[in-house]
Each structure stands twice: as structure tokens, then as C-alpha cells.
N, C-alpha and C positions, 0 to 999 in steps of 0.2 A: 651769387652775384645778383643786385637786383638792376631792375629798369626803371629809370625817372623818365614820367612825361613831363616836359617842360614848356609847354604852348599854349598859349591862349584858349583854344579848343582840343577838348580831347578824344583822340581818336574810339572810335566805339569798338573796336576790336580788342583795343587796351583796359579799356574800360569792361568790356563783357570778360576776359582776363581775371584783370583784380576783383570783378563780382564774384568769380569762380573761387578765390583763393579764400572765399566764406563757405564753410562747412554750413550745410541746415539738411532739416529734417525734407519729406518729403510727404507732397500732399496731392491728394485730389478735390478739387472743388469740384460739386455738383451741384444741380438745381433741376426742377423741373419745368418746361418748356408749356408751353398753350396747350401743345396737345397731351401731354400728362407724362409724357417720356423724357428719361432721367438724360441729362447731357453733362458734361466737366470736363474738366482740363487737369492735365498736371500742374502743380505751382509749387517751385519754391520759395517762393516771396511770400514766407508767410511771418507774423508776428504777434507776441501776444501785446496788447497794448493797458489794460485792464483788468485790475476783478473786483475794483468797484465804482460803474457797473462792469459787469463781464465782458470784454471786448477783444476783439480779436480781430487782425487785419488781411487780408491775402492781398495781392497784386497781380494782375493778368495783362497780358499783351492786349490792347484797346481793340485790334481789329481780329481775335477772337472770337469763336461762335460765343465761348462758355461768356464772355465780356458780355455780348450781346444778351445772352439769358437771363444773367443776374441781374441788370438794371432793373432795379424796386423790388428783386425776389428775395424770398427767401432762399438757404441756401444752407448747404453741409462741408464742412472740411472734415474729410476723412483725412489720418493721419497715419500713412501706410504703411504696414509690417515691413521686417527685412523677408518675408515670404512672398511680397507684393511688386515683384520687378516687372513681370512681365507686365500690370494693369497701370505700374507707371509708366511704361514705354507706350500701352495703349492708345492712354490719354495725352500723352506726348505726342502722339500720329503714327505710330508703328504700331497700326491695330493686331488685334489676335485673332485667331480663327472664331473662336465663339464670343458668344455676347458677354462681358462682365456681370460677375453675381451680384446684384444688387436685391435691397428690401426698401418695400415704401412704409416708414414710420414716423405716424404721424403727422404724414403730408410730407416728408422728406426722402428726398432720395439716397440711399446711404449705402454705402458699398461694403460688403460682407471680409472681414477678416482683417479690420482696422488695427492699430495700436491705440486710438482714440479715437472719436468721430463727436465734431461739435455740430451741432444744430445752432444757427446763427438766422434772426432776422437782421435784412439790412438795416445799419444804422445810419449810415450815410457815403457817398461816395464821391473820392477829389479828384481832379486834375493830377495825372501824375506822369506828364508829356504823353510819352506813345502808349503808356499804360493806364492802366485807370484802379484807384487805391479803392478797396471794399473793406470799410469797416462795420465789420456783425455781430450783434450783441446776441450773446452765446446763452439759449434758452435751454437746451439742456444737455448732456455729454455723457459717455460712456469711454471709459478708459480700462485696456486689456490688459496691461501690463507686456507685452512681450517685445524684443527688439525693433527701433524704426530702421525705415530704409534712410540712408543718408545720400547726400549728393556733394560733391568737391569735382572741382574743376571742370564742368560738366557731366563726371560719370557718377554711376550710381554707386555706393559703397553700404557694405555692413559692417556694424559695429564692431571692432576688434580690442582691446587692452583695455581696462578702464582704470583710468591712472590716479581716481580723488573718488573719496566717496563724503558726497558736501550736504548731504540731506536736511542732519540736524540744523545747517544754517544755508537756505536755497538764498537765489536772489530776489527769489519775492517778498522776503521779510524784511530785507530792509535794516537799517539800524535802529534801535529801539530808541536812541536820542538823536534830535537832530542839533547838529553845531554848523551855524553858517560860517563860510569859506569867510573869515576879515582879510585881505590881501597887509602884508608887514610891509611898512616903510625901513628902508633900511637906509 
């Protein structure tokens, strides 16, 4: 059965809802603070937008410490294992008893036992209502190969059945001819 909103404005409970009914990876944004110590958030709002140049988007709730750190920084998306639940509830506010594993490389702060971790300087950042869109051009990266942690419907999930194995043709390739859309009178 599904549910039609049908009104001019839509309610944000509806709306957080249908955002949930998008499967994505899960990540933590860090950055370092004035005084040198690493701060982040969890974020699913992440996106690749680019690879050339390399660019990459996250999204954070605007009145966010981590929001507040990033204006003009540099900054890391770690892209966190299916081993990595409890550092995502972390950063999500249900802190742990100890301090997360973190390394400073290269002036970044990057949290230990990624499935990727980009190093992103800000490239610019928009209006995006109560959010604020960060897009960072991804200076350099290391990728683990092992399971991400997923998120659906707000809870956290690990990867189970894999149904296509689409490698030889990703969607970053693209079609090698392009043929523009002519719309047919009929």
C-alpha cells in the first residue's frame, strides 16, 4: 500500500520518511577544530559529484557543531566499515565509553578502520535550508575494500545478498556515444 501526500506543503515527518526509503552508505565527516582536535558527525547525505575535478558532497544539519567546523576547513569523509556501528552511533550522539581511534595524516583527521577515507579541501558551500551542502575536492584517498555500513529507514544495516555484479560497466562510465533526447511528433 503506498501513501500520497497531496498538499501544498509537506509535512516533514513524511518527507524524513521517503528520505529513509533511500538506502546509502554511511559516513563520518571530520575536520579539525582551532585547537587541533578532531570533531565529526555522522552523515548520510553523502554524494559523489565529480572525477573531473574529484568532488565529492556531504550535507549536515546547519546548527551542527561538525557544520560549525567545516566552514572554510579542510576536511575527511571516512566511509565506515560494516565493523563500524558503534563510531557511527558515536557521531550520531550516542557517544562510547572511550575516545574513537583516530590518526592525524597529513593535517587530517581520519578515523582508523574505514572502507575509504577521502581527504577533501573545501571547494565551496550552498544554502541547502536548514542544512548546509559541502562540496570538497578530494585530494587524496585510500580505499580498503571491505564491507560499508548501510543505513535504510533510519537504521543501520549490513550488506546481505548481492544480486548484479555490474563492474565491467559502473555508472561512472557513462555511454561511450552520446545521442541527444529529439522528442517525436506524432
Amino acid at each position: 500500500m503506498t501513501q500520497e501526500t497531496k498538499s501544498k506543503t509537506v509535512n516533514a515527518s513524511d518527507l524524513g520518511r521517503a528520505f529513509g526509503q533511500f538506502a546509502s552508505g554511511v559516513t563520518v565527516v571530520t575536520a579539525r577544530g582551532t585547537d587541533g582536535s578532531p570533531y565529526g558527525a555522522t552523515a548520510t547525505a553523502f554524494a559523489a559529484v565529480s572525477q573531473d575535478p574529484p568532488l565529492v558532497q556531504v550535507t549536515l544539519t546547519r546548527s551542527s557543531k561538525a557544520a560549525r567546523y567545516l566552514k572554510g576547513a579542510d576536511f575527511t569523509i571516512n566511509i565506515l566499515s560494516a565493523n563500524q556501528l558503534e563510531l557511527a552511533k558515536h557521531f550520531a550522539g550516542d557517544t562510547m565509553d572511550r575516545e574513537p581511534e583516530w590518526a592525524l595524516e597529513d593535517g587530517f583527521a581520519v578515523l582508523l578502520g574505514n572502507v575509504a577515507t577521502l581527504r577533501c579541501r573545501q571547494w565551496n558551500a550552498y544554502d541547502g535550508g536548514d542544512h548546509i551542502i559541502v562540496v570538497g575536492e578530494v585530494l587524496s584517498l585510500t580505499v580498503e575494500g571491505s564491507d560499508p555500513l548501510l543505513s535504510h529507514d533510519g537504521l543501520f544495516h549490513r550488506i546481505g545478498e548481492q544480486l548484479q555484479d555490474n563492474r565491467e560497466e559502473n555508472w561512472f562510465s557513462g555511454a561511450k556515444t552520446f545521442q541527444p533526447f529529439v522528442p517525436q511528433n506524432h
